[in-house]
DSSP file (Angstrom, degrees, kcal/mol; ACC not computed):
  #  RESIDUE AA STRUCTURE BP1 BP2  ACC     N-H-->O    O-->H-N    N-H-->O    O-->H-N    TCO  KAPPA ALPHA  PHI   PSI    X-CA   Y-CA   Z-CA
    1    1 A X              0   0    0      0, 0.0     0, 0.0     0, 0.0     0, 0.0   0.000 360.0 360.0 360.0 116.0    0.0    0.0    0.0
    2    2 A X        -     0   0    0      1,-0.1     2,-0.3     3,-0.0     3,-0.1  -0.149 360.0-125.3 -63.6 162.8    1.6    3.4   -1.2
    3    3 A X        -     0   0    0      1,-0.2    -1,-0.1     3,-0.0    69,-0.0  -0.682  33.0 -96.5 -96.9 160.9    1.4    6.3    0.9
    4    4 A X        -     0   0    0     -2,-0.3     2,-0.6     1,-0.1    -1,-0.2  -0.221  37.7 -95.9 -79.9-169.0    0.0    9.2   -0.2
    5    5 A X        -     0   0    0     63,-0.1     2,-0.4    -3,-0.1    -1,-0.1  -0.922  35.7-169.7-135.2 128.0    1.7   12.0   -1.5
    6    6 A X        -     0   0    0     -2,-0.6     2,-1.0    63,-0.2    63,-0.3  -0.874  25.0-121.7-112.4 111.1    2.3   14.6    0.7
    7    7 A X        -     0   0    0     -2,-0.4     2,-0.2    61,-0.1    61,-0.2  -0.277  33.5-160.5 -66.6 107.3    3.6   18.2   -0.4
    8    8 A X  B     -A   67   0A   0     -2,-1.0    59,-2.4    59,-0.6     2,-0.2  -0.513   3.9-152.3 -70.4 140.1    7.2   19.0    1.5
    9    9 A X        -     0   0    0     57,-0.2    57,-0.2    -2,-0.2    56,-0.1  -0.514  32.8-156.7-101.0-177.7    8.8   22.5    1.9
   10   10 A X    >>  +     0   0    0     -2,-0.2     3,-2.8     2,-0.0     4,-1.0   0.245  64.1 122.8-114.7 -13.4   12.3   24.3    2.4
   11   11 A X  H 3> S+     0   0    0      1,-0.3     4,-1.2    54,-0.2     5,-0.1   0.535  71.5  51.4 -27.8 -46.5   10.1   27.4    4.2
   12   12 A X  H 3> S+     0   0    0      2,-0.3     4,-1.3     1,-0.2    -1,-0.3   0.903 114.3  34.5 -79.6 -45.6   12.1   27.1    7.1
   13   13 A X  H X> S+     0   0    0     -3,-2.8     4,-1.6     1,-0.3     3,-0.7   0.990 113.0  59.3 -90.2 -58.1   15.7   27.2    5.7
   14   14 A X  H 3< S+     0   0    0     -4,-1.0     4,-0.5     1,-0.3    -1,-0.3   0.739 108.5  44.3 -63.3 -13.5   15.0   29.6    3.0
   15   15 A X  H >X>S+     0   0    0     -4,-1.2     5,-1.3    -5,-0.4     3,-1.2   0.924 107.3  53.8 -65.2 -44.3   13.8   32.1    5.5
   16   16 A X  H X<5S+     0   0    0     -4,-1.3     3,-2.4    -3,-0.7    -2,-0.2   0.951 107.3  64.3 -99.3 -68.4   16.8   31.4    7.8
   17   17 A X  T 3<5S+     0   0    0     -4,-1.6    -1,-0.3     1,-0.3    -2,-0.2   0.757 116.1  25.5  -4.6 -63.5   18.6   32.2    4.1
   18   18 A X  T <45S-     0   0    0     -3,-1.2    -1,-0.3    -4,-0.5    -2,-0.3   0.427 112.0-121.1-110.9 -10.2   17.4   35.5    4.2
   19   19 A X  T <<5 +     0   0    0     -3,-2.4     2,-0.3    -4,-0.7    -3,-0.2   0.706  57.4 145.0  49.9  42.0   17.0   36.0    7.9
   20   20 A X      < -     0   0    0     -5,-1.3     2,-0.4    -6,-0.1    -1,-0.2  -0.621  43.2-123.9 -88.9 126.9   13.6   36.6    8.1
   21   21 A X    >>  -     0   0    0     -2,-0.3     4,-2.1     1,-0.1     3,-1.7  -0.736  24.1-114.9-106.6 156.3   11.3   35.6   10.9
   22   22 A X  T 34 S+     0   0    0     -2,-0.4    -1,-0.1     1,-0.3    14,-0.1   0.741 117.7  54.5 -41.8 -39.5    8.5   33.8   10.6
   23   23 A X  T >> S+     0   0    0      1,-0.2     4,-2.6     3,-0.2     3,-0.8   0.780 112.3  45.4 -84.5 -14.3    6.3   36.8   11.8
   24   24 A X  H <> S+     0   0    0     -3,-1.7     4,-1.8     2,-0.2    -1,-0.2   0.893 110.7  55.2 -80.0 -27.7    7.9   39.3    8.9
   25   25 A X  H 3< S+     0   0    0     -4,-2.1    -2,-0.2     2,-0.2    -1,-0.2   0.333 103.3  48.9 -95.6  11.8    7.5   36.9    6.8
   26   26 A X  H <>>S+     0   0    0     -3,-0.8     4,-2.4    -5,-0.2     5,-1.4   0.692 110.8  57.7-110.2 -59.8    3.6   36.5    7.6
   27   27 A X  H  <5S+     0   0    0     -4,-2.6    -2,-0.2     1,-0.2    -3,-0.1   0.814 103.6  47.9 -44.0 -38.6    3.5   40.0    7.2
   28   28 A X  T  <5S+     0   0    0     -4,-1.8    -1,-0.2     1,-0.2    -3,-0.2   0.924 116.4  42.0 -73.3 -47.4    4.8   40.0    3.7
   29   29 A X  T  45S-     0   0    0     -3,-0.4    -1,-0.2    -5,-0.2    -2,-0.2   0.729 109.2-122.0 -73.6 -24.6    2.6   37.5    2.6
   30   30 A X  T  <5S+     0   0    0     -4,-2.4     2,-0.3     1,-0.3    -3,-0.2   0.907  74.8 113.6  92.4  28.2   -0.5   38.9    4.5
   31   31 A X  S   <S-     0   0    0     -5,-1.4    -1,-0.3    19,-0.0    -2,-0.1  -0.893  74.7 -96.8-133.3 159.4   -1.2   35.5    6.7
   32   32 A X    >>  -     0   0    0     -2,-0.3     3,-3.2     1,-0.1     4,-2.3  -0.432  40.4-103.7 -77.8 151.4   -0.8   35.2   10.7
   33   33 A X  H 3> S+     0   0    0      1,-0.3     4,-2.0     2,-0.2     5,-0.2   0.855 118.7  64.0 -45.6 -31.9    2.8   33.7   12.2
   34   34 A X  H 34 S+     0   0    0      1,-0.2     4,-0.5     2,-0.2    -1,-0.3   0.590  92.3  55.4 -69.9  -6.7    1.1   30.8   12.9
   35   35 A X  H X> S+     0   0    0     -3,-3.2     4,-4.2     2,-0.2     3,-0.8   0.860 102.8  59.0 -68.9 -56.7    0.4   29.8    9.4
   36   36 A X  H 3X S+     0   0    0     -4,-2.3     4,-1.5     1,-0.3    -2,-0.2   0.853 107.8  45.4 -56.2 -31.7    3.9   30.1    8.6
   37   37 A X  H 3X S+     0   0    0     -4,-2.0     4,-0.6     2,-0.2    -1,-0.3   0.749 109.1  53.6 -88.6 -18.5    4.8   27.5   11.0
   38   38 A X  H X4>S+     0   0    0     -3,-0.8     5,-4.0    -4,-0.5     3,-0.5   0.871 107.4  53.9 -45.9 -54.6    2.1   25.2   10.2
   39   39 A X  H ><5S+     0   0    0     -4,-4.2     3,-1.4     1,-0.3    -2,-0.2   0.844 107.8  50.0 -67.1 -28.5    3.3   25.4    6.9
   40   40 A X  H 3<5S+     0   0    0     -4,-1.5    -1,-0.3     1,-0.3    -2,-0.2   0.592 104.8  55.7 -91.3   9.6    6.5   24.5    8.1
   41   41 A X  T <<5S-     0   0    0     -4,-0.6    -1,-0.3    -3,-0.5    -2,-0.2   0.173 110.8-115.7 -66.3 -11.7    5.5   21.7    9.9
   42   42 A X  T < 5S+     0   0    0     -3,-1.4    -3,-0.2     2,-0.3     3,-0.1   0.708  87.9 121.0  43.7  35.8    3.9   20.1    7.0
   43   43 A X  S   <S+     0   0    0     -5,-4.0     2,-0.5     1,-0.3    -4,-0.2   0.642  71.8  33.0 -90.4   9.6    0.9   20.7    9.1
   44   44 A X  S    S-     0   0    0     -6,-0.5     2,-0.4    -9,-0.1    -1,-0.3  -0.965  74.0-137.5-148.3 119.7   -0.7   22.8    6.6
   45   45 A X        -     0   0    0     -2,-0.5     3,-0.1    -3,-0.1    -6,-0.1  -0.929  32.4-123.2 -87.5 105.3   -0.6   22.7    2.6
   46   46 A X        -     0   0    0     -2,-0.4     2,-0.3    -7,-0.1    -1,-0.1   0.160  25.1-111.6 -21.6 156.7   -0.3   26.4    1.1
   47   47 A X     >  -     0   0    0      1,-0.1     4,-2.0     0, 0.0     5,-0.2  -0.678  39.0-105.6 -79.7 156.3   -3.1   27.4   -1.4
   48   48 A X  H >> S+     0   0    0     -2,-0.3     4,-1.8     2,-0.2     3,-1.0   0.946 121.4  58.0 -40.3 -76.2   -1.3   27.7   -4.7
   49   49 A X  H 3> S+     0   0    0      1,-0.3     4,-1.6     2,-0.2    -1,-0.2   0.727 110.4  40.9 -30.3 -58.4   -1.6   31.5   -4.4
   50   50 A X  H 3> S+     0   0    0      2,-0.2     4,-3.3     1,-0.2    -1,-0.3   0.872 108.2  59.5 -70.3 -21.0    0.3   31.5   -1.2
   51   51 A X  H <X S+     0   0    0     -4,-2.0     4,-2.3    -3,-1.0     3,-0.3   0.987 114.6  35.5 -29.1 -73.9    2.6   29.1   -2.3
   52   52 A X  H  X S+     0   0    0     -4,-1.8     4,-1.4     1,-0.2    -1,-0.2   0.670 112.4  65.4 -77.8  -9.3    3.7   31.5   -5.3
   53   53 A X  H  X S+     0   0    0     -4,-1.6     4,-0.8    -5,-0.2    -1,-0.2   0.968 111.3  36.1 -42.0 -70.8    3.1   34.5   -2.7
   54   54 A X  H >X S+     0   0    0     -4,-3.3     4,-2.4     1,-0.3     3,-2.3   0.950 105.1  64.2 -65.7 -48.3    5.9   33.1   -0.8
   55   55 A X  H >X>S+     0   0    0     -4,-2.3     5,-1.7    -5,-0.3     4,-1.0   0.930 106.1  45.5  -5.0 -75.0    7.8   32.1   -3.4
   56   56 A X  H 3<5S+     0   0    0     -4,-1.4    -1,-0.2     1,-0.3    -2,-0.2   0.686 113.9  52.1 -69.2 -12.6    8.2   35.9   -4.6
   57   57 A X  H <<5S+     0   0    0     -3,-2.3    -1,-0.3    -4,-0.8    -2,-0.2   0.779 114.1  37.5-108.6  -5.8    9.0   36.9   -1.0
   58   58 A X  H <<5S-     0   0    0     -4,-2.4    -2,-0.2    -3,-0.6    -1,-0.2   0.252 108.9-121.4-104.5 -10.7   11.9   34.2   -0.2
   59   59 A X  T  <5 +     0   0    0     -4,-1.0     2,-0.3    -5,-0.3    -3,-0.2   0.751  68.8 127.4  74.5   2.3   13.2   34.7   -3.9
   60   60 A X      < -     0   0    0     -5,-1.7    -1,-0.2    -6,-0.4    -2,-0.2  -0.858  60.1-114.0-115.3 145.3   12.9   31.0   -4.9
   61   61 A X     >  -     0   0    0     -2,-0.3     4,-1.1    -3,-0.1    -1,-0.1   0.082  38.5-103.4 -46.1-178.4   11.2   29.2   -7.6
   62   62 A X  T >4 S+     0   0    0      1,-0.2     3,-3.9     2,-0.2     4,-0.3   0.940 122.4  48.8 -73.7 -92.7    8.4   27.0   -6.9
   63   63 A X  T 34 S+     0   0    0      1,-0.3    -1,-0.2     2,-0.2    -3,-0.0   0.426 103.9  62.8   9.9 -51.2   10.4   23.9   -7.2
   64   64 A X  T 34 S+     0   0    0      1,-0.1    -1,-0.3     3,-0.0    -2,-0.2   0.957 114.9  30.5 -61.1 -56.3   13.1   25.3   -4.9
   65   65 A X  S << S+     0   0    0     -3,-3.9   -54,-0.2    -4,-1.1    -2,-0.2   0.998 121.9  43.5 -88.4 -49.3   10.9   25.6   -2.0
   66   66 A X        +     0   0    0     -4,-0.3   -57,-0.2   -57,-0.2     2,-0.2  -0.652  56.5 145.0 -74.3 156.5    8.4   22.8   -2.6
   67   67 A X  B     -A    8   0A   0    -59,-2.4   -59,-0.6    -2,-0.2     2,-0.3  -0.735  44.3-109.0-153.4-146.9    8.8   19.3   -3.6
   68   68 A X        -     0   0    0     -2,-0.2     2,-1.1   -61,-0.2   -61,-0.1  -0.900  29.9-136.5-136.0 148.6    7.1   15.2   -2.9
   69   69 A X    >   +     0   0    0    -63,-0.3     3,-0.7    -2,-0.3   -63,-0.2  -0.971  29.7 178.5-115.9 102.7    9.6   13.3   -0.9
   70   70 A X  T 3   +     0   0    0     -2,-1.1    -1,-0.1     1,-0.2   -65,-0.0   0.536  69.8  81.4 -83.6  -6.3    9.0    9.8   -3.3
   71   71 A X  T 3         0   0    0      1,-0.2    -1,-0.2    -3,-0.1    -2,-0.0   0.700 360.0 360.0 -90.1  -9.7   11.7    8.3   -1.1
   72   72 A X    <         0   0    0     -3,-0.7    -1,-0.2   -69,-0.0    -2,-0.1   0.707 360.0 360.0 -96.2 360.0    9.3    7.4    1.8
C-alpha cells in the first residue's frame, strides 16, 4: 500500500537564508505567524496562491521551495 503524496517545503531554511522571521514573513505574505509555522510543519498545505506569494517573497522558484519526498 503506497502512501500518499504529501507536499514538502524548504520554508524554514530559506527564510533562515534570508533571515527573516517567521512573523515578517507573515506580514509580507499577508497570513498570521502561525500559518507560517504550520506550513513549516507540513501541518498545513499552502493554497497555490500563497505558495507563489511566498515564493516571490523568499526569492525562490516554486520547485526550490516545494517538492514530494517519493523516497518514503
Amino acid at each position: 500500500m503506497s502512501k500518499p503524496l504529501e507536499l514538502q517545503n524548504k520554508l524554514r531554511v530559506a527564510r533562515a537564508e534570508k533571515k527573516i522571521s517567521q512573523g515578517e514573513l507573515a506580514d509580507m505574505v499577508g497570513v498570521s505567524r502561525q500559518t507560517i509555522s504550520s506550513i513549516e510543519n507540513n501541518q498545513f498545505c499552502p493554497s497555490a496562491k500563497l505558495a507563489l506569494l511566498l515564493c516571490i517573497a523568499l526569492d525562490k522558484r516554486f520547485e526550490e521551495l516545494f517538492f514530494f519526498n517519493l523516497d518514503e
